[in-house]
C-alpha positions as CSV (number, residue, x, y, z in Angstrom):
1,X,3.9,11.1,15.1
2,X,7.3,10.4,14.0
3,X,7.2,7.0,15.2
4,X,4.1,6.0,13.1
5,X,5.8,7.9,9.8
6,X,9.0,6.0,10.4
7,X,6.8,2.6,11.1
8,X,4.7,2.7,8.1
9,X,6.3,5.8,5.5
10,X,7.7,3.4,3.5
11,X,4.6,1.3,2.8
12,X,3.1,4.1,0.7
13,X,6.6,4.2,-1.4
14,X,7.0,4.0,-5.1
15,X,6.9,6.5,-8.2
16,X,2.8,5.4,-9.1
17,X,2.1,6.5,-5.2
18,X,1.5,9.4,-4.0
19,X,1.9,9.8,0.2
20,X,1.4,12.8,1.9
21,X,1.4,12.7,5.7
22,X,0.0,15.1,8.2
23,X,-1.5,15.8,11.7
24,X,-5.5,16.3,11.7
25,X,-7.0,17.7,15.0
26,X,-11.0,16.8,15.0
27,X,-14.2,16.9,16.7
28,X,-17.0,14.7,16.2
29,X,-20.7,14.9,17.1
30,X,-24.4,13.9,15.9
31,X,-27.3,15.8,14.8
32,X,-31.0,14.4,14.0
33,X,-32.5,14.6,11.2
34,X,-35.2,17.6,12.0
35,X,-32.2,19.7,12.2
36,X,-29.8,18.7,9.7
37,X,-31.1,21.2,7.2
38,X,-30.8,24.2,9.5
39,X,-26.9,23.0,10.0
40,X,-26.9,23.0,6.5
41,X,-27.5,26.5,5.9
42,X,-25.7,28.0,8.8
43,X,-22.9,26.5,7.1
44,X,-23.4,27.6,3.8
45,X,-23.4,31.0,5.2
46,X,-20.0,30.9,6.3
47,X,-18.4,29.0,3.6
48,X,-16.4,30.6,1.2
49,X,-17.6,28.2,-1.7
50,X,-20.5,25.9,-2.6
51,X,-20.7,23.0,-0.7
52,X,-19.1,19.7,-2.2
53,X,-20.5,16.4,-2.9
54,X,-18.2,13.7,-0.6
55,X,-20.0,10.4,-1.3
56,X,-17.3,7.6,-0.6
57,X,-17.4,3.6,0.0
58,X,-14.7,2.9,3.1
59,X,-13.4,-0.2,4.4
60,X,-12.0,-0.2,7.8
61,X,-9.1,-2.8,8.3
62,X,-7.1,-3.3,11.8
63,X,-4.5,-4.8,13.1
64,X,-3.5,-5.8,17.0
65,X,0.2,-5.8,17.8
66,X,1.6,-7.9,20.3
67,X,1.0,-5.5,22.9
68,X,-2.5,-5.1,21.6
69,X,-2.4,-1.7,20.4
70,X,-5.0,-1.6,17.4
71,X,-3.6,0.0,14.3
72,X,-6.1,1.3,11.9
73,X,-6.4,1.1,7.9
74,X,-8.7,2.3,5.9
75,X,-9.7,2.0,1.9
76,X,-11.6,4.9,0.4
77,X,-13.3,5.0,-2.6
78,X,-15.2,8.0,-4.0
79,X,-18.6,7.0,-5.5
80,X,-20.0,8.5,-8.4
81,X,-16.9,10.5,-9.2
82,X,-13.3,9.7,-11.4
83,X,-10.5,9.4,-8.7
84,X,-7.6,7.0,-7.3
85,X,-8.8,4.6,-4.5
86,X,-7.2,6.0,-1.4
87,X,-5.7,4.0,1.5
88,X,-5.1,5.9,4.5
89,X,-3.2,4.8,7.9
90,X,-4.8,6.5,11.3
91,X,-2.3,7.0,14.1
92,X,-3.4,6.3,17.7
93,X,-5.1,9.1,19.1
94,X,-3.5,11.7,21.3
95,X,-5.5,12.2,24.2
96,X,-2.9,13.9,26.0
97,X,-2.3,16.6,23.2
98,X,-5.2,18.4,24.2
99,X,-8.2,18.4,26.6
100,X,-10.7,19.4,23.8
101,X,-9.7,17.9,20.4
102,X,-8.4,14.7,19.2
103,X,-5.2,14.5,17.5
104,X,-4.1,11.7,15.1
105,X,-1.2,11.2,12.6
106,X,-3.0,11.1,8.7
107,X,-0.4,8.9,6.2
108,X,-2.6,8.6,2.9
109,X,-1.5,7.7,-0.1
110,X,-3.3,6.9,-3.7
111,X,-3.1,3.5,-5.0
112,X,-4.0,1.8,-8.2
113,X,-3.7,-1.5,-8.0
114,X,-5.0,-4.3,-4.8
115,X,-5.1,-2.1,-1.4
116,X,-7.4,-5.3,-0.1
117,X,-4.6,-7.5,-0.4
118,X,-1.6,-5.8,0.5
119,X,-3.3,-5.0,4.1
120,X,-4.5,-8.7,4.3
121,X,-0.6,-9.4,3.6
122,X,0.9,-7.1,6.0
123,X,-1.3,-9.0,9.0
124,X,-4.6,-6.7,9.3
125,X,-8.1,-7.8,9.0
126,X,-11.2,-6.2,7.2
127,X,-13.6,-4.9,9.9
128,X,-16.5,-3.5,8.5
129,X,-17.7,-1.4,5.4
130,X,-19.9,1.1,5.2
131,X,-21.0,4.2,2.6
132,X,-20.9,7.6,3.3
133,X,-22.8,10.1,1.9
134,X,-22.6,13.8,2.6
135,X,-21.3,17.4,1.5
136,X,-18.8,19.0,2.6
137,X,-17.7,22.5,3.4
138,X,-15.0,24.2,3.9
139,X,-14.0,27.6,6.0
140,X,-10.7,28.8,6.0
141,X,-8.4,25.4,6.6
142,X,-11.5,24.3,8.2
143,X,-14.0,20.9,6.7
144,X,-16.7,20.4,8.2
145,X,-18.8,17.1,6.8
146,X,-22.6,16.2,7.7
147,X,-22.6,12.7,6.2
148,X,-25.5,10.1,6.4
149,X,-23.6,6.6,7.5
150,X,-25.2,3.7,5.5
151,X,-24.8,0.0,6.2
152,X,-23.4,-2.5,2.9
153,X,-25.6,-5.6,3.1
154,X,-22.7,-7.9,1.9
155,X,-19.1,-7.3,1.0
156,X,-18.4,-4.8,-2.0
157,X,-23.0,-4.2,-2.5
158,X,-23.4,-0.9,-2.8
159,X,-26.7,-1.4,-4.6
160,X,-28.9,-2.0,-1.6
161,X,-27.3,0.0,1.4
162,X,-29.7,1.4,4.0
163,X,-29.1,4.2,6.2
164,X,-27.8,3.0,10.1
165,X,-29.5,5.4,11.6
166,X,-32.1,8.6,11.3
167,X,-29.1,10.9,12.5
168,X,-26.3,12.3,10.7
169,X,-22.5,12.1,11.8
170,X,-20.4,15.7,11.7
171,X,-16.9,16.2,11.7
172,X,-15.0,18.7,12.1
173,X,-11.3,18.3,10.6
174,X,-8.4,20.7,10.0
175,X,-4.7,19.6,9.4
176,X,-2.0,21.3,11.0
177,X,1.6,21.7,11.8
178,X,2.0,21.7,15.5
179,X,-0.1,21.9,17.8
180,X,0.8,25.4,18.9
181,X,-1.2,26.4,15.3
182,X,-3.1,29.3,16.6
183,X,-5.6,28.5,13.9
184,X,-6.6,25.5,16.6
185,X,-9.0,28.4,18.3
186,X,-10.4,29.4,15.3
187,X,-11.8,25.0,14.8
188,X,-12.8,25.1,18.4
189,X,-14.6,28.8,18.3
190,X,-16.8,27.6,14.9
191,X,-17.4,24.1,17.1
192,X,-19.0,26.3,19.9
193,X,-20.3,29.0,17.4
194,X,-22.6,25.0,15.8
195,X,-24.3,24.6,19.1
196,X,-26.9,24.1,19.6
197,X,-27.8,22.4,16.4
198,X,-24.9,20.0,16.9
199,X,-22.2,19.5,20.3
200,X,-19.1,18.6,18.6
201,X,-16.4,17.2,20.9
202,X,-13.1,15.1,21.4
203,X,-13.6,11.4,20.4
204,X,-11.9,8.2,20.1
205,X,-10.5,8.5,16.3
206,X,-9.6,4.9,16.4
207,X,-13.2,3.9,17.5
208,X,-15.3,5.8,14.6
209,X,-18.6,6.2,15.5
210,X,-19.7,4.9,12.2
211,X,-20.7,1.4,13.8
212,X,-20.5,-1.7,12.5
């Protein structure tokens, strides 16, 4: 974790950005679509709050080092909400960390003016696109996202995007300080307390499951 912070800390540097970096354990799974609305209301049963709208337009940049690691970048953009265009840098998966959960190092920061171009500059290349639409809620520090995953039919056309598949993705995120976080149980007991409507499990966070 402190490697990637002291690789790529100061590319989010300057007083009109705002970084925040942090570790995010997660779990990932699929649900179809006849049960998406019972998911739905089992979580708005334990939420603390209404559900919120998380519509956002993300580009997916990468870049292979020398001794082809893949680093991940990503652009977000809310849709159909005010807010800053968000560029986030994805740390290589832990897979060591622990035998149930990924961990990953989050560095996001907001940015005003050409995220496109300062990736394309630094030696990554755009991957894909897609749009996400979902809601999003949250118990105790724990989100939990059912999102529909929609394809963009040419670069920067969010007019005509068309759903990628008849399932939904979920995740499950929480951000944490170590490791040790007792609260780590509590992600993994709501995980097992979804099934059977959804299995939520370890993934590769560097391989979304998005698709191209």
């Amino acid at each position: 974790s402190s490697g990637i912070n002291a690789e790529y800390g100061e590319m989010y540097t300057g007083s009109q950005h705002t970084k925040h970096a942090y570790q995010e354990c997660s779990l990932q799974g699929t649900i179809t679509a006849d049960q998406v609305k019972a998911l739905h209301t089992r979580l708005e049963g334990l939420s603390e709050r209404s559900p919120e709208q998380d519509d956002y337009h993300k580009v997916y940049y990468t870049m292979k080092t020398m001794n082809n690691v893949v680093k991940l970048a990503i652009v977000k953009k809310s849709v159909g909400k005010m807010g800053a265009t968000l560029l986030e840098y994805q740390g290589l998966p832990d897979t060591q960390v622990h035998e149930k959960l990924t961990a990953r190092t989050i560095v996001k920061s907001h940015v005003g003016s050409n995220p496109p171009k300062f990736l394309l500059d630094l030696g990554f290349k755009q991957d894909y696109e897609v749009m996400m639409k979902g809601k999003r809620y949250k118990i105790k520090q724990i989100e939990t996202t059912i999102y529909k995953v929609q394809k963009v039919p040419k670069p920067g056309d969010l007019t005509n995007t068309t759903d990628i598949s008849s399932h939904s993705l979920v995740e499950m995120t929480m951000q944490v300080h170590t490791m040790a976080d007792p609260a780590i149980a509590e992600l993994l007991s709501l995980a097992e307390s979804l099934k059977p409507l959804v299995k939520l499990e370890k993934y590769d966070a560097n391989k979304p499951r998005e698709g191209k």
